[in-house]
N, C-alpha and C positions, 0 to 999 in steps of 0.2 A: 504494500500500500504506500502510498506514494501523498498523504496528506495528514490533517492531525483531525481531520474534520472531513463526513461524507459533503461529497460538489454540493452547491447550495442551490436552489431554485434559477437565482442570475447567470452561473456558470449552466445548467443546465439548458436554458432559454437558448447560452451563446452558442452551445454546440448544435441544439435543435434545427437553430435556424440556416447554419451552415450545412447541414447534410445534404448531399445531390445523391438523386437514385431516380431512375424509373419502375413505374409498378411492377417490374419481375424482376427486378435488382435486389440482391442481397443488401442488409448493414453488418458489418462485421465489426465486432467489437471485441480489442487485443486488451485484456486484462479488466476484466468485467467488475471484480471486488467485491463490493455491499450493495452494487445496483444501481446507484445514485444515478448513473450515465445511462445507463438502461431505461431509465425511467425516463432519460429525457429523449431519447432515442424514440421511445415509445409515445410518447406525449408529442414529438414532431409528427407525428402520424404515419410511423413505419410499422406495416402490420406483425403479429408478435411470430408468424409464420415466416417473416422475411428479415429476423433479425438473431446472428449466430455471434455468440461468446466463448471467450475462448478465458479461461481460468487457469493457471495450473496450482492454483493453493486447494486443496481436496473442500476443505470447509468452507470456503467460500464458493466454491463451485458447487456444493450441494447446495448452499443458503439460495445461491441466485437460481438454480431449479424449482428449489420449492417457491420462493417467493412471485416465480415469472414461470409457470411452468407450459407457458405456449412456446418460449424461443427454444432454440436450439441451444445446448452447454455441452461447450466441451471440456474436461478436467485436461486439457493440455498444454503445452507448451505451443507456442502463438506459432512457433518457427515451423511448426507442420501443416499449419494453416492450406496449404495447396492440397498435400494428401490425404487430409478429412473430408473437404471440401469436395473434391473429386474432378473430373475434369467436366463432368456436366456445369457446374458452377464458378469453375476458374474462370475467372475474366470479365463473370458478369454480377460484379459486386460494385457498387456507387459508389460506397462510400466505408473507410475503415475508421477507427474511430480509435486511436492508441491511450489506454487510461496507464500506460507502462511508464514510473516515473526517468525516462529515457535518459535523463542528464549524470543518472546513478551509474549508468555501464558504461565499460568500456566504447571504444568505440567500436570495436569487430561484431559486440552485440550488439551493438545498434543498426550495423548494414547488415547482418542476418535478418532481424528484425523487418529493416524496411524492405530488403529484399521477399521477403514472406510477406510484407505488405503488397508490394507492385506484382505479386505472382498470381495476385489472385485479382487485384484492381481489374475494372474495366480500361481497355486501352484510352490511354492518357487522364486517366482518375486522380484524384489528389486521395489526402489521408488527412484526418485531424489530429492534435495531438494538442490536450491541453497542460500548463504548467503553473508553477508558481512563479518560476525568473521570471524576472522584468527583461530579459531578451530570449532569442530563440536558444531551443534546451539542443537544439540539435545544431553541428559540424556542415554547415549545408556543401562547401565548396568541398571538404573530404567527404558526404556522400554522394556527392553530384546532383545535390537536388535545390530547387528554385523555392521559396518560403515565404510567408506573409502573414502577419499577425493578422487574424480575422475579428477579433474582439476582446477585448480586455473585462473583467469587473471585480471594483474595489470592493463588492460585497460579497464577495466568495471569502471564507476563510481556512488559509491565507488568499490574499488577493487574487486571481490568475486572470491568465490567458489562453484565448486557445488562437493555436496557429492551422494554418493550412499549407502542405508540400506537393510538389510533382517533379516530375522528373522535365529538364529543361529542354 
């Protein structure tokens, strides 16, 4: 977990509003937690059949089953994301939605990471990723990817932002 506090209603609003998907597109969400982002995920009005989590802490991947038990949970590691998914649904996911506090890992897990993200994106998809830095938590020019703070609020605590990536 990656905050001292679950996302707050304003952090959830800024992710909500940011999702892109078409009605047979996945949301795919790398480190699901206590739901917080789920909930906002679901409250943008992604149906709870078109939205997959990816957990790897056992306990909280049971919590978010029972709590949400229309999405999809997987107890995995976000890095397998392609081979869960399968090839019917590689490629046709909107939007990924990283709740992984990214700025914590090295950087090699963070291009595994994003690369499990772009494997599975729609061709030229972005990903979101929110933080508490006051700048971007991600290495853009050492992953090759293009970045933009999409919203900030002071009412999250701690504060954040969420950004948005693609590849250039």
């Amino acid at each position: 977990m990656g905050s001292i506090a679950p996302s707050s209603a304003s952090l959830r609003r800024v992710i909500g509003k940011n999702i892109i998907r078409n009605p047979d597109q996945l949301v795919v969400e790398f480190g699901g937690g206590t739901g917080a982002v789920t909930r906002a995920i679901l409250e943008a009005g992604v149906p709870a059949d078109k939205l997959v989590s990816f957990e790897i802490d056992g306990e909280l991947a049971g919590y978010l089953g029972e709590r949400y038990p229309d999405i999809t949970v997987y107890k995995e590691d976000c890095r397998k994301a392609a081979a869960l998914l399968g090839a019917e649904q590689t490629g046709k996911v909107g939007t990924v939605v990283i709740g992984i506090p990214m700025i914590t890992f090295p950087l090699d897990f963070q291009r595994e990471v994003i690369e499990a993200t772009f494997s599975i994106l729609q061709p030229g998809g972005r990903f979101l990723l929110y933080t508490f830095m006051p700048h971007s938590p991600l290495n853009r020019a050492a992953l090759g990817l293009q970045g933009k703070r999409l919203g900030f609020t002071p009412l999250n605590l701690p504060p954040a932002s969420v950004w948005g990536y693609w590849r250039g």
